[in-house]
C-alpha positions in Angstrom: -23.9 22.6 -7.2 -27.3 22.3 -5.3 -30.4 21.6 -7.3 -33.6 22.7 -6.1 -36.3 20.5 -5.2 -38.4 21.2 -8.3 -36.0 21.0 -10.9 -35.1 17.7 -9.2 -38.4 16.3 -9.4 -38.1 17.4 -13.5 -34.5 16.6 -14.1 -34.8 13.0 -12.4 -37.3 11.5 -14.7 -35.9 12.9 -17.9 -32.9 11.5 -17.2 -34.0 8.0 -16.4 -36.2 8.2 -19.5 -33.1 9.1 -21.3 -31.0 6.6 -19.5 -33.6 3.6 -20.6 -33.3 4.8 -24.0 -29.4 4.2 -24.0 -29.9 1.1 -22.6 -32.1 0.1 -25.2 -29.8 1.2 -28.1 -27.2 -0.1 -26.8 -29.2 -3.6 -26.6 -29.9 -3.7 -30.4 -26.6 -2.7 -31.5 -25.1 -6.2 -29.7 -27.6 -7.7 -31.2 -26.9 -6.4 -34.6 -23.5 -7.5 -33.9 -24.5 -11.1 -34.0 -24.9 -12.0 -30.9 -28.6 -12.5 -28.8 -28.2 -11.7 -25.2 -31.7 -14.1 -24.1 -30.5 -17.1 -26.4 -26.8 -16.5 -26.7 -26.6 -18.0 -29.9 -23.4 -16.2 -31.7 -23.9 -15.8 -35.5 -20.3 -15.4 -37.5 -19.4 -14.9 -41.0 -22.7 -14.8 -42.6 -22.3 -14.3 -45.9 -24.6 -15.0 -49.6 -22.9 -16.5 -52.6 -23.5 -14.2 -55.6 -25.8 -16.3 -57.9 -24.1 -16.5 -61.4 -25.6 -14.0 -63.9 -29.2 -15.0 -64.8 -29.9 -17.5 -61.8 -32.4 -17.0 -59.4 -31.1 -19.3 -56.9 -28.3 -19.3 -54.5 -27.2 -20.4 -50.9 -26.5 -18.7 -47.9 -23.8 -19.5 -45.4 -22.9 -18.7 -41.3 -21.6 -20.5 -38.6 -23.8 -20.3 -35.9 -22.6 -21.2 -31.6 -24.5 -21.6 -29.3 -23.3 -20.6 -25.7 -26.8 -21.2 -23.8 -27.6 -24.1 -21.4 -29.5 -26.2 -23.8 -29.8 -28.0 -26.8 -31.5 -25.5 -29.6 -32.5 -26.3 -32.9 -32.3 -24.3 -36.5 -35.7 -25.5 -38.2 -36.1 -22.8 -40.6 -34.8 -20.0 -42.7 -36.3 -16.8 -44.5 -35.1 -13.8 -46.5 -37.1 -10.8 -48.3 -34.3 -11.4 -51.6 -36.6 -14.8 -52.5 -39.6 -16.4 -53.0 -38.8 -19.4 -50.6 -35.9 -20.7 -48.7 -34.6 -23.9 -46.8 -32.3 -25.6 -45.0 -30.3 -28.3 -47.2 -27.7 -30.8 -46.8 -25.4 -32.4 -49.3 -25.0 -35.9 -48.7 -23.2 -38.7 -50.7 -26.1 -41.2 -52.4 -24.9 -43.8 -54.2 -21.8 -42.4 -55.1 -23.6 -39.1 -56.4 -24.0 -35.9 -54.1 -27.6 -35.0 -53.8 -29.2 -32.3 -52.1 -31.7 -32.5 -49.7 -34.2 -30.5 -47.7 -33.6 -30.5 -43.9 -36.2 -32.9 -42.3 -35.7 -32.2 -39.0 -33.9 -29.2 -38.5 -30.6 -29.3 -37.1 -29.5 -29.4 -33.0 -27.2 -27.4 -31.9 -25.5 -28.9 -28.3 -24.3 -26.4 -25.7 -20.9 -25.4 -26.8 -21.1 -26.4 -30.1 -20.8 -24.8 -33.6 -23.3 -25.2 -36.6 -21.1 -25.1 -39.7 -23.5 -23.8 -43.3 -21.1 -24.3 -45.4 -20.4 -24.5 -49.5 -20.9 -28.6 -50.5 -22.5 -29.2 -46.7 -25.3 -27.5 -44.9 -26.8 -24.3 -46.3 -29.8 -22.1 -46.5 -31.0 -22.4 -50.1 -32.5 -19.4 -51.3 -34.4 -20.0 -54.3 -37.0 -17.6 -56.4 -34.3 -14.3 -56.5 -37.1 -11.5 -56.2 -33.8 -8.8 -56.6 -30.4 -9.2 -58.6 -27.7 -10.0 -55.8 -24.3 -7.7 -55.8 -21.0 -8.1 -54.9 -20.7 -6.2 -50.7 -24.6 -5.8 -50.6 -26.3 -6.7 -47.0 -29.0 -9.0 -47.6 -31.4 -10.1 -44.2 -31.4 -13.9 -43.4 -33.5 -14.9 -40.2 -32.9 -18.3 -38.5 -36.2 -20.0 -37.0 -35.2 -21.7 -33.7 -37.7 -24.4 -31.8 -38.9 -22.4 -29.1 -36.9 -19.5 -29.4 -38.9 -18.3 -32.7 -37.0 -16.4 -35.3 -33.3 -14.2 -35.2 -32.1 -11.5 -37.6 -28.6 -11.8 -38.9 -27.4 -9.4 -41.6 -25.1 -11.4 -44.4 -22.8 -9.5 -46.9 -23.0 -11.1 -50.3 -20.0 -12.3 -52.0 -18.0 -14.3 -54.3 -17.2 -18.4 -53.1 -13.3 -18.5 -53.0 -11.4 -20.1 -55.5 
């Protein structure tokens, strides 16, 4: 089937439009999936430990990778559900596990895998503006050195036995 010239001419850009709008969706929905396409960071099993009844604090979790050329580094942390959060560490002192805020941040090497883990690194979240549920999705955003900050969508749960 032959088109004529002026239907062409309207056809042609409405399609590219429409084209560029695919592209786009298709964009955020990998990046919704936990994975940024510019800083190929991978983000996997993100996930909130539900606060016991009457706490307002708890700690988030997620393994992060990072697949890009260089060194990056996870400096900060930040949800809507709280008032503040941090990056913390659990470290023997003494013969007594303390927690401590994250100086520093923490590099990440090319090929390597940032572990936030129960007793270990975390993202504290302390100041619970909104009671936590059992299979909600609650928004955690990583803070990068250079990179600036990344969405990652966590599903809160309870810590296994």
């Amino acid at each position: 089937m032959k088109l004529s010239s002026g239907l062409t001419k309207i056809l042609v850009p409405h399609l590219k439009t429409q084209l560029m709008i695919l592209l786009l969706v298709l964009g955020a929905v990998n990046a919704s999936a936990g994975e940024t396409s510019e800083t190929k960071l991978s983000f996997v099993n993100a996930w909130i430990k539900k606060p016991m009844p009457g706490m307002m604090m708890t700690a988030g979790f997620v393994e992060i990778s990072n697949f890009s050329d260089q060194t990056v580094v996870l400096i900060d942390v930040r949800t809507p559900v709280s008032k503040m959060a941090e990056l913390h560490d659990m470290k023997m002192v003494d013969g007594v596990m303390k927690m401590r805020p994250a100086q520093q941040g923490w590099p990440i090497a090319v090929g390597e895998t940032l572990v936030l883990a129960a007793g270990g690194k975390h993202a504290m979240l302390m100041g619970l503006q909104t009671s936590l549920q059992s299979q909600q999705q609650v928004l955690l955003e990583f803070k990068f050195e250079g990179l600036g900050w990344v969405r990652v969508n966590a599903q809160v749960r309870q810590p296994s036995p």
